[in-house]
ZAMI-480966 format. One record per residue (C-alpha): residue number from 0; residue in three letters; x, y, z. Coordinates in Angstrom, 3 decimals. Example, Ala and Ser with C-alpha at 12.3 -4.5 7.8 and 13.67 -1.06 7.14 Angstrom:
BEGIN
PT pos code       xx       yy       zz
PT   0  ALA   12.300   -4.500    7.800
PT   1  SER   13.670   -1.060    7.140
***
This chain:
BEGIN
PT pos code       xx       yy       zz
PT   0  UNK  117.568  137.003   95.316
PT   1  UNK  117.937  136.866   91.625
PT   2  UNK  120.854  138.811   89.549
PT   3  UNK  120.886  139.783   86.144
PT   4  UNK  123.886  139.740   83.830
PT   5  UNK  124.429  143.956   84.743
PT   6  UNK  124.672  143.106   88.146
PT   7  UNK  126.211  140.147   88.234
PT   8  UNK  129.180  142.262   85.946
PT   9  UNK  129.201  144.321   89.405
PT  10  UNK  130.646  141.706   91.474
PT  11  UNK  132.507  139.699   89.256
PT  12  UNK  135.532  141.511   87.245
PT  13  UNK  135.330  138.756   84.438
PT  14  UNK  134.274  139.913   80.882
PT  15  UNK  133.531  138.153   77.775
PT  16  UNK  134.721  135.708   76.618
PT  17  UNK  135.596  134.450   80.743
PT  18  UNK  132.477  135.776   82.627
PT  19  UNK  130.651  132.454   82.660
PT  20  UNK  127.508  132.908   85.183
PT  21  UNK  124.621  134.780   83.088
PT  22  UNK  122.163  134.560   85.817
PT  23  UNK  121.846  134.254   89.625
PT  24  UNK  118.231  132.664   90.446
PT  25  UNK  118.508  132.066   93.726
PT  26  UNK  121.341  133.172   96.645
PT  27  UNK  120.942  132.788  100.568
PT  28  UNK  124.125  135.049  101.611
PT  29  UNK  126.456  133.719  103.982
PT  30  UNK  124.660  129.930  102.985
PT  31  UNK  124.297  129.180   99.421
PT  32  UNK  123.860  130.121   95.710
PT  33  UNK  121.850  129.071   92.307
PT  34  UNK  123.160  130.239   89.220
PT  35  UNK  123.301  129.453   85.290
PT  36  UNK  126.029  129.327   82.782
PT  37  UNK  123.901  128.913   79.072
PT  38  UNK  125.911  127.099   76.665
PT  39  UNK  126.265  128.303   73.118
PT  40  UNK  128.223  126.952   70.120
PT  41  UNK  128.985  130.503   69.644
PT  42  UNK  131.491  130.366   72.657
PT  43  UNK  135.205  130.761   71.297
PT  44  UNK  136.780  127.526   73.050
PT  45  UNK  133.912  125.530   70.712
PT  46  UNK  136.846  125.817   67.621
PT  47  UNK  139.695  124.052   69.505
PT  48  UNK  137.635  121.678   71.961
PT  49  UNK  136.603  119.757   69.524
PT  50  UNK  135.587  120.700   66.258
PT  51  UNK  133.600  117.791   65.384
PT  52  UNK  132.593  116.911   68.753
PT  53  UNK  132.188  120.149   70.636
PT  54  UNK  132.673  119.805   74.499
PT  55  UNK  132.465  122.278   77.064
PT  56  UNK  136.649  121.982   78.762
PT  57  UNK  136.029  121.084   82.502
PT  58  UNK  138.280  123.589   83.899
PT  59  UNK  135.948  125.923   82.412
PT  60  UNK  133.242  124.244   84.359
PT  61  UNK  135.467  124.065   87.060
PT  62  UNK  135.670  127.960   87.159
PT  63  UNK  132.208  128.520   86.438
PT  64  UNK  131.606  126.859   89.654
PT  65  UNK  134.078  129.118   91.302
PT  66  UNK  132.421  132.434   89.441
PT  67  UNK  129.172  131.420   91.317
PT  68  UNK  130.608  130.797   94.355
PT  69  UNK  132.548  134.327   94.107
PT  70  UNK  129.786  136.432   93.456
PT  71  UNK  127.968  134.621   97.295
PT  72  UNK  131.178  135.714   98.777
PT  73  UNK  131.280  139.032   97.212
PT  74  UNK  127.780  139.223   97.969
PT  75  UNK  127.657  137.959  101.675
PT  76  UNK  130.271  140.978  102.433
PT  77  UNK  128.840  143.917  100.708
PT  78  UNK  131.967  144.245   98.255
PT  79  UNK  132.726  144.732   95.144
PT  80  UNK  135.617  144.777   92.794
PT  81  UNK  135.002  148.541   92.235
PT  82  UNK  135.719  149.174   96.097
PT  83  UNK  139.015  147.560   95.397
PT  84  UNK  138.361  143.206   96.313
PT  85  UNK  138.914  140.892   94.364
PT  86  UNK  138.272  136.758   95.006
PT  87  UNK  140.903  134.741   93.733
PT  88  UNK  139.999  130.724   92.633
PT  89  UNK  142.738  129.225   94.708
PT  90  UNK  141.882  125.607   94.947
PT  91  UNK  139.887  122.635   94.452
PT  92  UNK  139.962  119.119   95.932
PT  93  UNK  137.868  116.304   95.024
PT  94  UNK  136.792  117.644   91.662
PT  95  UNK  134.604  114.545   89.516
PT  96  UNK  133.579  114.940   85.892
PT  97  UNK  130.212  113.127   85.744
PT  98  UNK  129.042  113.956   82.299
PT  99  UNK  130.111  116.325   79.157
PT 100  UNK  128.649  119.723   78.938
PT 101  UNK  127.557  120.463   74.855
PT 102  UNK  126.424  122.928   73.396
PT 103  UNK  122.653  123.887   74.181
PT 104  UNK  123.121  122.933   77.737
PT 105  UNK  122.144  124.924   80.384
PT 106  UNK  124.626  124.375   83.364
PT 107  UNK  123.097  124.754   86.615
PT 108  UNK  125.504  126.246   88.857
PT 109  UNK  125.474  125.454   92.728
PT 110  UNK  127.598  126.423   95.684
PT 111  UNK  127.191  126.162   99.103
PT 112  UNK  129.418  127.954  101.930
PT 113  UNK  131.470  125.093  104.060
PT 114  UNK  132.537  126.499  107.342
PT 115  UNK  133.340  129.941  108.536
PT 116  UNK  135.839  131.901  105.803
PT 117  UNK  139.307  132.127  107.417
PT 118  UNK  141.915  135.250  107.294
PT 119  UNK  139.729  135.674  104.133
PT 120  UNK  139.657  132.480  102.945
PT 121  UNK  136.561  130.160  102.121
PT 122  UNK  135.367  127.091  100.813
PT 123  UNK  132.256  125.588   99.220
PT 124  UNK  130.905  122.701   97.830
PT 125  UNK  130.146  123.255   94.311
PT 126  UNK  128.265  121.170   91.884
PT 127  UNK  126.986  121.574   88.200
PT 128  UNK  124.235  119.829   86.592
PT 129  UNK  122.226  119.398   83.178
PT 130  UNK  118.463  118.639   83.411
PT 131  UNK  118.948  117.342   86.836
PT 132  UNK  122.378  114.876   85.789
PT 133  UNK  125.547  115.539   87.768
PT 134  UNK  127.904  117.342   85.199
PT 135  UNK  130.782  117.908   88.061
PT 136  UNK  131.012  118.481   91.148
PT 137  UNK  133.792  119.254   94.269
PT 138  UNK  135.053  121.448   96.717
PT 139  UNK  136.563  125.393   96.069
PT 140  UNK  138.588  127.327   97.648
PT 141  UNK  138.433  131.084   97.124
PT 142  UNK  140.631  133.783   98.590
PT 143  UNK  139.308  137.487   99.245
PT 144  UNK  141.611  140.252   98.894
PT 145  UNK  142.349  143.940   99.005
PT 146  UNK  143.626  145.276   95.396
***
């Protein structure tokens, strides 16, 4: 199941500059997802982090993780922000920084349902990779709700 930026901007409420998954490539709902996050000097946090040695922050990696892993929830239930849900990044345990993200990276975005979700609550394992190296990786805890 790929996605496209249009529909990805269905399930996730993000918009620029925080919508950080441009493209879903592959998604087994209820199981697992594949997605990208493209990495341009252009992005905005690029001036402050750091401006002679430009590095990609890791809680923004950190929450691209949890993007990708919202949009296989959002996915897995047939909802959608529009219908009034919303998935909330609630936690993270065990979260490793392997390797910086740069510019020109392409960060491969993976997720992986753990368990059954729980009064609406579910966790994956998430990791994010460059050209195959281990960028970060850890567990996330999202939260569906009613709006």
């Amino acid at each position: 199941m790929v996605m496209d930026i249009n529909e990805i901007k269905e399930y996730l409420p993000h918009r620029y500059p925080f919508l950080l998954v441009d493209r879903v490539v592959e998604m087994e709902l209820g199981e697992s997802i594949v997605a990208y996050k493209n990495v341009s000097v252009n992005e905005p946090f690029f001036n402050g982090h750091f401006p002679h040695h430009p590095v990609m922050p890791g809680v923004l990696i950190i929450e691209a993780m949890a993007q990708a892993a919202g949009i296989l929830g959002f996915k897995t239930m047939e909802k959608k922000p529009a219908d009034g849900h919303i998935y909330y990044f609630v936690g993270s345990d065990k979260v490793r920084f392997k390797r910086p993200v740069i510019p020109g990276d392409q960060l491969k975005l993976e997720a992986t349902v753990i368990g059954k979700p729980r009064r609406g609550i579910w966790r994956f394992d998430c990791k994010a990779t460059v050209d195959g190296e281990l960028a970060c990786q850890g567990s996330i805890l999202c939260a569906e709700r009613e709006l």
